[in-house]
N, C-alpha and C positions, 0 to 999 in steps of 0.2 A: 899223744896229745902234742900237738903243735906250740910251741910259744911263740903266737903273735903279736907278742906283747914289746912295744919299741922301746929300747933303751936310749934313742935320740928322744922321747919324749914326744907330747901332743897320745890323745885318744885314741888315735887310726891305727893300724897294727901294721905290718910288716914281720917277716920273715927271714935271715940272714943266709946264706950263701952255704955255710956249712949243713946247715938244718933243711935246706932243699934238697942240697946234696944226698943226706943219708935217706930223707921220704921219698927219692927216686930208687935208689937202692933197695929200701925196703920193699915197696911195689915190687919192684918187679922178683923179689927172691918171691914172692907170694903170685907172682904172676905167671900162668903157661904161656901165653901170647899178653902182649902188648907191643904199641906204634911205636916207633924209636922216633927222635926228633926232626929225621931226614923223612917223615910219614912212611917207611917200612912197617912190615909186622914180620917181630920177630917172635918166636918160637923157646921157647925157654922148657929143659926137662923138669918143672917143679911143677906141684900141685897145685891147682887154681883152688883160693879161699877169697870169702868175701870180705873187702876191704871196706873197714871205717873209719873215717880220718876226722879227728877231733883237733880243733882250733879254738882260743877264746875269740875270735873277730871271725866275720864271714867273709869269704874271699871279694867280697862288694867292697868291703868293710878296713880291706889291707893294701891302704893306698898310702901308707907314708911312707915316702924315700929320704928323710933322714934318720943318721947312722950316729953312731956313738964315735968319738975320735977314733977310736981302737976296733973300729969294726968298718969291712968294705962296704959295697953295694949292697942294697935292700932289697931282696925277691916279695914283689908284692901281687897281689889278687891276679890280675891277668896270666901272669907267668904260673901259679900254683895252678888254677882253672887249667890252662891249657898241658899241664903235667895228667892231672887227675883224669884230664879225658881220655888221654895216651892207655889208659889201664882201663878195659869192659868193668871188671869186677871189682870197681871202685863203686859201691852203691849208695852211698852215705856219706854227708860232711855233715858233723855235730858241732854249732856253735853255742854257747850261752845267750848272743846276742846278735840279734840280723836285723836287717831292716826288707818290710817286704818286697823285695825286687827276684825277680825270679824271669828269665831269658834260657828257656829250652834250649837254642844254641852257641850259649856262655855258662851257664851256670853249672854245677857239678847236678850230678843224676839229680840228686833230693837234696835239700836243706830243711835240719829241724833246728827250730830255735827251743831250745831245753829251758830256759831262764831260772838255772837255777845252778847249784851245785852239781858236777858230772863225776861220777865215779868207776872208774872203770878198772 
């Protein structure tokens, strides 16, 4: 589960630099091929499983780019979108709360609005 939850404050969510960092990581130990950021596919010896990526905001939804004193630059919706694609076997983004906007050549595979508790 993702915390897009802002500690500079305001509703809209965001995602810190660190926490990108390790959901690229993690994709890809779970990933046999995926794009690299130069548009390559690269080939990885690990087994392909299907990836679910849970957030409290929808990547629509993780537009704020301020930051806590103590914290840098804020990775927000566009930048996570364009990660998630980089990976086939990303089939799923779970949020609590979406709004319906849905863009086949932006948006992650599927978006389910759970509205409710998620328990995984």
């Amino acid at each position: 589960m993702l915390d897009s939850t802002n500690p500079g404050g305001f509703s809209a969510g965001s995602i810190d630099a660190t926490q990108f960092a390790w959901l690229e990581e993690a994709l890809k130990a779970r990933s046999a091929r995926h794009i690299d950021r130069e548009g390559k596919t690269v080939a990885s010896n690990v087994q392909d499983r299907l990836i679910v990526v849970a957030s409290h905001h929808s990547s629509a939804a993780m537009n704020n780019p301020f930051s806590s004193p103590d914290q840098g630059e804020r990775v927000r919706g566009p930048q996570l979108e364009e990660l998630l694609h980089r990976f086939p076997n990303v089939v799923l983004q779970v949020m609590p709360k979406i709004r319906p906007v849905f863009d086949p050549l932006t948006s992650p595979p599927s978006s389910v609005d759970v509205s409710g508790a998620l328990v995984l």
